[in-house]
N, C-alpha and C positions, 0 to 999 in steps of 0.2 A: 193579181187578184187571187184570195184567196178560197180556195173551194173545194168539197168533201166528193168523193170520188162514190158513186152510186154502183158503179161497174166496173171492172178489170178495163184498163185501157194502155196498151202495150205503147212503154214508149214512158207512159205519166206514173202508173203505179195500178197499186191492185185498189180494188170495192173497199172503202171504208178507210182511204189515206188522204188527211189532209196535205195537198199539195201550193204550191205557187205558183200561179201559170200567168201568161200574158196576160194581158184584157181580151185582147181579139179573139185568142184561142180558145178560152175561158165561155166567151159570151157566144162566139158564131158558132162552136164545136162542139165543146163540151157540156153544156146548157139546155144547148137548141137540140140535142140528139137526148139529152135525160141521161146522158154518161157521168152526170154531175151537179152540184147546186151550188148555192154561193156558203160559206163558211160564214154563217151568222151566228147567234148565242144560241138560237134554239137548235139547227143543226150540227152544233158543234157538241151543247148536250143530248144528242140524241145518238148521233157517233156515238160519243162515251158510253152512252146506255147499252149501246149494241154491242160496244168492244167487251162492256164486262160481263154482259149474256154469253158471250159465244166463249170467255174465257171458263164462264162456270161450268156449262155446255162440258168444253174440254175438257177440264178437272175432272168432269161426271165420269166421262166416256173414260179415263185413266183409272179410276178407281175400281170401276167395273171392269176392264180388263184386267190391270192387276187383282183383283178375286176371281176372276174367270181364270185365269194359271195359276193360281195357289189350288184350286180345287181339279185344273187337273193333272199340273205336273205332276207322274210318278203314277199315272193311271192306268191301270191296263185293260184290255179291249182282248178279248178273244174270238176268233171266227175261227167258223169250221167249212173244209171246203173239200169237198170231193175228187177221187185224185185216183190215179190208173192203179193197177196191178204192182208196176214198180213204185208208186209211190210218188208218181210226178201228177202234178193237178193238171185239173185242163182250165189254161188258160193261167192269166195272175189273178194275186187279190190288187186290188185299184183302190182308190184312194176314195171315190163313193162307197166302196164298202165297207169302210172305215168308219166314215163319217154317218152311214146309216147306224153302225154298231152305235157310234157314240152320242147317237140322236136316241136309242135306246135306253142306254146311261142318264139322258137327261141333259144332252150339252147339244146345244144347238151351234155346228159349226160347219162351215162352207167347206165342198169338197176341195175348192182352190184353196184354200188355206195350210191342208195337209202336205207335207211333204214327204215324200219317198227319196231315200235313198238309192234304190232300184226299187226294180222287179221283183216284187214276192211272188217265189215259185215252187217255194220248197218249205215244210212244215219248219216251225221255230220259234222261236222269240225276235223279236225287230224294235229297235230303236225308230221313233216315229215323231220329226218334229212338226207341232202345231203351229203355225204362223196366229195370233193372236190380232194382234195390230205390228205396225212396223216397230213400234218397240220392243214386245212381248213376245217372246216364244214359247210353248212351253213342249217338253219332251214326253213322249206316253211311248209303253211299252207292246208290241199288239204281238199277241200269241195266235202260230198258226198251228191248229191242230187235222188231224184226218175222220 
């Protein structure tokens, strides 16, 4: 029997795969719990309807990241941070201070997303990779001054 998968069901497939299942398992299991419906015409265009929503969906969310790293690769972010006698700061700069800088700029981006190569401890220039999405990255440059 053939029937359109409502919900992930490990073992059958993922939400929205048309599968082949038994009868029994189809009708007492997967039916009877709403983990699935029968693969009729209307079901099957209504799948389809979903499948090309969530593709558009994607394509959105891809194009809007790729503009989101074209605008900021090659960006730079300057902080200024308060730092002893010799010249050593207290404390690091962190990767929310970053992200607060570049929520300043206008880029609304997740402290988690930034990556540090270390510990900024010491005034300079730094290579600073953005995590975008798992495709996108983009490189900014963050100036530490005193």
């Amino acid at each position: 029997m053939k029937v359109v998968l409502l919900k992930d069901v490990k073992g059958s497939g993922k939400a929205g795969d048309i599968i082949e299942a038994k009868d029994g398992f189809a009708q007492n299991f997967l039916i009877k719990r709403g983990l699935a419906k029968p693969a009729d015409a209307q079901a099957l265009t209504e799948n389809k309807a979903q499948k090309a929503a969530q593709e558009f969906h994607r394509q959105e969310t891809l194009k809007a990241n790729k503009a989101l790293k074209e605008k900021l690769n090659g960006a730079e972010v300057t902080i200024q941070v308060k730092s002893g006698a010799a010249g050593k700061f207290f404390g690091s700069v962190t990767n929310k201070e970053i992200a607060d800088k570049l929520s300043e700029l206008g880029f609304d981006i997740d402290k988690k997303k930034i990556i540090l190569q270390s510990n900024i401890k010491t005034a300079g220039a730094y290579p600073v990779t953005v995590k975008i999405s798992p495709e996108e990255t983009a490189k900014i440059t963050v100036n530490i001054i005193n």
